[in-house]
C-alpha positions as CSV (number, residue, x, y, z in Angstrom):
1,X,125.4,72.6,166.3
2,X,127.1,74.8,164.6
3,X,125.6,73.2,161.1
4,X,122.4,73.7,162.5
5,X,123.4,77.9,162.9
6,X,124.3,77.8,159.5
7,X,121.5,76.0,158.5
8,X,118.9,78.1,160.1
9,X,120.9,81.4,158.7
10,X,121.0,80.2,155.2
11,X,116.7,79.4,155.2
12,X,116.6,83.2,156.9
13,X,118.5,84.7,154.3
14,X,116.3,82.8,151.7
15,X,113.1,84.2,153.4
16,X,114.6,88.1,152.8
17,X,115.1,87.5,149.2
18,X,111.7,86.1,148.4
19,X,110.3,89.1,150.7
20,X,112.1,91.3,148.5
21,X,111.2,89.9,145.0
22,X,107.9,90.1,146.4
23,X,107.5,93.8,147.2
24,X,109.7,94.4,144.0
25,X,107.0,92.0,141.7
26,X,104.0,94.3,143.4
27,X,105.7,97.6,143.1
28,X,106.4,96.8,139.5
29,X,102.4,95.5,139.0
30,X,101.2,98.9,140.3
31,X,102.8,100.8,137.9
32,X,103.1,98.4,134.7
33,X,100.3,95.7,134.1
34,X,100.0,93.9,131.0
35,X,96.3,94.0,129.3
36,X,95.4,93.4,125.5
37,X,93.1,96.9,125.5
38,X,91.7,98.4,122.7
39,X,92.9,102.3,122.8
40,X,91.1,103.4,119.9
41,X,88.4,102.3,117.2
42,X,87.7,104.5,114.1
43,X,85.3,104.2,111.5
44,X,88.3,105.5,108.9
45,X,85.6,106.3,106.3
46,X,84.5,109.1,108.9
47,X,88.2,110.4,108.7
48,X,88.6,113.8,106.7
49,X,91.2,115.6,108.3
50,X,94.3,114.1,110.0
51,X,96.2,117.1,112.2
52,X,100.3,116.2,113.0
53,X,102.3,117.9,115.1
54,X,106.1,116.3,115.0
55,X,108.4,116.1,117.9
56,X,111.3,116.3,115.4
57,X,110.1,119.1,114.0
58,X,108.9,121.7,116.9
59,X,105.1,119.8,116.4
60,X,105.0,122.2,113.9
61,X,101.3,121.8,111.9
62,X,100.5,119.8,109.4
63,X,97.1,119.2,108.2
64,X,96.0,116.3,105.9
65,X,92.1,116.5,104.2
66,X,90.6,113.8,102.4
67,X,90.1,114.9,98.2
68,X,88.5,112.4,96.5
69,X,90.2,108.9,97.1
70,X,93.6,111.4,97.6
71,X,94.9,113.4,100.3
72,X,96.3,116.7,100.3
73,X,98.8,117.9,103.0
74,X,100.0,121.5,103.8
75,X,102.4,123.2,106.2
76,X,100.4,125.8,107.3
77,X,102.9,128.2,105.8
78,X,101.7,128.5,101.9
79,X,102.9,125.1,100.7
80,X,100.2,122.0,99.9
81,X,101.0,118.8,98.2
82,X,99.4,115.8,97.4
83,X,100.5,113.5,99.8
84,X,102.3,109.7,100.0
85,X,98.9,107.5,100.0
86,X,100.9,105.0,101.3
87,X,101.8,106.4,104.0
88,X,98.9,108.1,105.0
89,X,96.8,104.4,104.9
90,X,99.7,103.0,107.2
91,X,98.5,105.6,109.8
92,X,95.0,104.7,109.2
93,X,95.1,101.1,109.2
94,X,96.0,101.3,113.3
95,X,93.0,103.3,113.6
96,X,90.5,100.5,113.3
97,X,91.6,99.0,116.3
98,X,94.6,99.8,118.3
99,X,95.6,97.4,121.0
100,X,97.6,98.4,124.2
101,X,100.0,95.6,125.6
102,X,100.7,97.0,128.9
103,X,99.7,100.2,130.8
104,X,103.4,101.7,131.7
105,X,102.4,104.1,134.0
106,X,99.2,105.4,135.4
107,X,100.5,109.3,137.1
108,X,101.5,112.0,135.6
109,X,104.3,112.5,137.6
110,X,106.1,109.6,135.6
111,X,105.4,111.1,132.4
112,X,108.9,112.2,132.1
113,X,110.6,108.5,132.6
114,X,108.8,107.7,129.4
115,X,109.5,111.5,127.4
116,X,105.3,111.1,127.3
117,X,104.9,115.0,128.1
118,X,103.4,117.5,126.4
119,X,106.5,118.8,124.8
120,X,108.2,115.7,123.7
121,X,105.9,113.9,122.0
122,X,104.5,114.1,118.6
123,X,100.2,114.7,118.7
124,X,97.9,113.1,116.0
125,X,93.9,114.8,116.2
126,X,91.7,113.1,113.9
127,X,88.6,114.8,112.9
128,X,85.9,113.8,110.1
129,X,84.2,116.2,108.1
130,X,82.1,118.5,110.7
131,X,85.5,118.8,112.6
132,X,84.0,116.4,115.6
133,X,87.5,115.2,117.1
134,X,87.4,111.1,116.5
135,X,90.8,110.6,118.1
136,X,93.8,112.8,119.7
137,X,96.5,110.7,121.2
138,X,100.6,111.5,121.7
139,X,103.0,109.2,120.9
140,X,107.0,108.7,121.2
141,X,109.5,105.5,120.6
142,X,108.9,102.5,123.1
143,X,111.5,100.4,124.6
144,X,112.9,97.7,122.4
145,X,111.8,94.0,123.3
146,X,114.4,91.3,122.0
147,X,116.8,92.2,119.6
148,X,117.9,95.5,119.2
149,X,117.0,95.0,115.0
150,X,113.4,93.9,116.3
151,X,111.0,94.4,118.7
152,X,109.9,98.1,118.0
153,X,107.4,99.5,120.1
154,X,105.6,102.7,120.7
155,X,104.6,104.4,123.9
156,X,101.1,105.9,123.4
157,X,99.1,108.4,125.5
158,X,95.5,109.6,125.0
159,X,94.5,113.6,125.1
160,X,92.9,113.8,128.3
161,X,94.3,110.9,130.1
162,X,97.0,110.3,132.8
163,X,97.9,106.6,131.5
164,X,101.0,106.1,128.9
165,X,99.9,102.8,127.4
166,X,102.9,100.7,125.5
167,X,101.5,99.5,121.4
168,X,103.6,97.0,119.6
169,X,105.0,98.5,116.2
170,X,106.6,101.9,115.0
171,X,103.6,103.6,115.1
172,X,106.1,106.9,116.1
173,X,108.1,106.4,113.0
174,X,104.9,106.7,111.1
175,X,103.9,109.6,112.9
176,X,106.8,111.8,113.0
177,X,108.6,112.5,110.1
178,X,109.3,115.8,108.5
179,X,106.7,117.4,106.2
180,X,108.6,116.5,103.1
181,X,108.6,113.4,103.6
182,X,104.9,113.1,104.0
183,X,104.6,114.6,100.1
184,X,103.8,112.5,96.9
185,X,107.9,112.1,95.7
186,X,106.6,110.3,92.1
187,X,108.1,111.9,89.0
188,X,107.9,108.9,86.6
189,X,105.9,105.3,87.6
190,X,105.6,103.4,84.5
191,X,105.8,99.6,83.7
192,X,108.7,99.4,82.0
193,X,106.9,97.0,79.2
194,X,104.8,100.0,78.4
195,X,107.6,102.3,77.1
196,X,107.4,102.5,74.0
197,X,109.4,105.3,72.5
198,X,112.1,107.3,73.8
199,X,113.2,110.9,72.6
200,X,115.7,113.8,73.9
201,X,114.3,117.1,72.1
202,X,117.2,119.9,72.9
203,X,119.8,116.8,73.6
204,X,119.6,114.5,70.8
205,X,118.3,114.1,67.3
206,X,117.6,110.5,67.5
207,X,114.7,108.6,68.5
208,X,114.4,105.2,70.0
209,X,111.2,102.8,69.5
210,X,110.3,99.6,70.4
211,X,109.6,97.0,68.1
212,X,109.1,93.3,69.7
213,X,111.9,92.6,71.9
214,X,114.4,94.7,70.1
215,X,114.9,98.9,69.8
216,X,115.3,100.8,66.9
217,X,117.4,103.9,66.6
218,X,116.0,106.4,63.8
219,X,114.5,102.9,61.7
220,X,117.7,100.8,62.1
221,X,117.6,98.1,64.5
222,X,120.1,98.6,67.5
223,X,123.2,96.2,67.7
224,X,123.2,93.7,70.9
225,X,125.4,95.8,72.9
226,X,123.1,99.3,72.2
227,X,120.1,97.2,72.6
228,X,121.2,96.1,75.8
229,X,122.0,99.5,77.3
230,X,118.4,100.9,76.2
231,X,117.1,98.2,78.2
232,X,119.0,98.5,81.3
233,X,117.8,102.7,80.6
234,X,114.2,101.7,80.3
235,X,114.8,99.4,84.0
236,X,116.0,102.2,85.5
237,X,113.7,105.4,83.6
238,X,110.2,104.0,84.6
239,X,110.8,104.6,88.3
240,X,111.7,107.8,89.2
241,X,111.4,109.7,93.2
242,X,112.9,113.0,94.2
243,X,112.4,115.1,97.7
244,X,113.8,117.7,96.3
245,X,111.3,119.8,95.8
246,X,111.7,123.9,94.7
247,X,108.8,125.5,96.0
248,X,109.7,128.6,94.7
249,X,110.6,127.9,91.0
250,X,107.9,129.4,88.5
251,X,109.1,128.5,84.9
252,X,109.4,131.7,82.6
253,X,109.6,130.2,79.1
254,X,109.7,126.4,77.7
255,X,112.2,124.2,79.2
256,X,115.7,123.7,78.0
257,X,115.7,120.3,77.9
258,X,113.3,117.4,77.9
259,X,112.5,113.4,78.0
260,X,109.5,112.4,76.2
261,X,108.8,108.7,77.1
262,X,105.8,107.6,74.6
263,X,103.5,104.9,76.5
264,X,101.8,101.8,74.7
265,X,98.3,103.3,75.1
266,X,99.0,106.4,73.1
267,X,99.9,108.9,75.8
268,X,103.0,110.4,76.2
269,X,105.1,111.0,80.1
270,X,107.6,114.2,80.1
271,X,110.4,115.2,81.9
272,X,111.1,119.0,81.5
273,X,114.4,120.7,82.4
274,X,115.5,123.8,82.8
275,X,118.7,125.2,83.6
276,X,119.1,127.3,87.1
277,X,123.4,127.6,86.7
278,X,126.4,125.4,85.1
279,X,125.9,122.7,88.2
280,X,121.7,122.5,88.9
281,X,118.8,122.1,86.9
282,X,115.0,122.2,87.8
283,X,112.9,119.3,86.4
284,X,109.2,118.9,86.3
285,X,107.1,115.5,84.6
286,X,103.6,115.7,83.2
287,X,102.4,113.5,85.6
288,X,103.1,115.8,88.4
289,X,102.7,119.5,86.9
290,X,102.9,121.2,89.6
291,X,105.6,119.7,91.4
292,X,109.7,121.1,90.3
293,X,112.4,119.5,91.9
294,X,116.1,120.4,92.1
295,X,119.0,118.4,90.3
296,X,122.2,118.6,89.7
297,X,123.3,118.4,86.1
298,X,125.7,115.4,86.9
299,X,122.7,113.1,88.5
300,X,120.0,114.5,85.3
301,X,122.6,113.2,82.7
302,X,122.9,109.9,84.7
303,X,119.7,109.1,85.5
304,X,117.9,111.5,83.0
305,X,119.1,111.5,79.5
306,X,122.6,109.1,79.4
307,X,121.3,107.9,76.0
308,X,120.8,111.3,74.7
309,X,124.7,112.8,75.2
């Protein structure tokens, strides 16, 4: 009898749980569902202006506009740039077609579980060239599925609509990001093969040229250990970045300093320097004229000039 009692309590007990999954499971359906829905489709030829405002930096303004097959971005406080292509056409590529994998919520009053309001998310308004708004839409960091190296996603929520959808990806990290980091950081992209001559006017006296495989130091062929340090020089010269930018600097003579790189075709990249103090220089290349960027003197003879002291 008494195995019977036990029995009977253990198959009620049972019955509670799955009662309680089972109000648990809906609950959960009304407010997340899984879907594979297209949140937005852009014709990204239409696109000329891209508007940002970034949570991490008080959704403060920036406009991109289409020039050409370029883009040029400005902070709405004096200062334009040519911006990163690349990372401008990793925005657009998800413009196409992006897919929602699940709605997350579908109130407003939940907004806040998700940071999806207003003032904590980062906006994007896309407009083409009559200003006609092809997409606005908010985004912030998702939840991470799997491991926390993997799994990024994004929570998105459309301009005019109470739904916060969840997008696999970083989409956020592509969206909000400071305004320097959004501008063209190039001061030297060469192929290194291309390099043909190397010269420090102001520094050095000597000039290096390419002839075959081997360098040549004022005519005279370099020895194996001098040839091998030009080379390891020309590895690391052809690529040069900076964010570093001085807005402010307007150059009042010719340059202290300078690199002239001569290319295979003719042309010829430079690198002027001039001196601010004892510990910090301003640099500028000819491939980016009217970009300057701050250095200290320590990191320009380093990566700069080490072949010219």
């Amino acid at each position: 009898m008494k195995n019977a009692n036990n029995k009977r309590l253990l198959i009620f007990f049972i019955g509670l749980v799955v009662v309680y999954l089972g109000i648990r499971f809906v609950n959960f359906r009304s407010s997340t569902t899984n879907l594979h829905e297209v949140l937005l489709r852009v014709d990204t030829s239409k696109v000329a202006t891209i508007k940002i405002y970034p949570y991490s930096e008080g959704q403060k303004e920036m406009v991109f506009t289409r020039k050409d097959q370029s883009w040029i971005v400005s902070n709405g406080q004096g200062i334009e740039d040519v911006a990163d292509s690349s990372l401008v056409n990793n925005l657009l590529q998800v413009l196409p077609g992006l897919y929602a994998d699940r709605i997350m919520t579908k109130r407003k009053s939940q907004w806040g579980e998700y940071r999806m309001e207003d003032t904590s998310t980062s906006r994007v308004v896309i407009a083409d060239k009559n200003n006609n708004v092809l997409a606005d839409f908010r985004v912030r960091d998702g939840a991470r599925i799997g491991s926390s190296m993997g799994g990024g996603t994004t929570y998105v929520r459309l301009s005019g609509d109470d739904k916060v959808y969840m997008v696999d990806g970083y989409l956020n990290s592509s969206v909000d990001r400071p305004f320097v980091r959004w501008r063209e950081s190039t001061i030297i992209r060469l192929k290194k093969d291309t390099i043909m001559s190397i010269a420090f006017p102001g520094i050095a006296n000597e000039k290096i040229t390419r002839s075959g495989d081997t360098w040549m130091i004022d005519g005279r062929k370099a020895d194996s250990a001098a040839n091998a340090q030009i080379n390891r020089y020309v590895n690391s010269i052809k690529s040069r970045y900076s964010w570093s930018f001085e807005d402010q600097f307007r150059p009042a003579g010719e340059s202290d300093a300078r690199l002239e790189l001569g290319i295979a075709n003719g042309s010829q990249v430079m690198v002027r320097a001039w001196r601010k103090d004892d510990s910090t220089w301003v640099i500028n290349s000819s491939l980016r004229e009217k970009s300057y960027y701050n250095i200290s003197d320590s990191a320009l003879r380093k990566d700069y000039w080490p072949l010219g002291q």
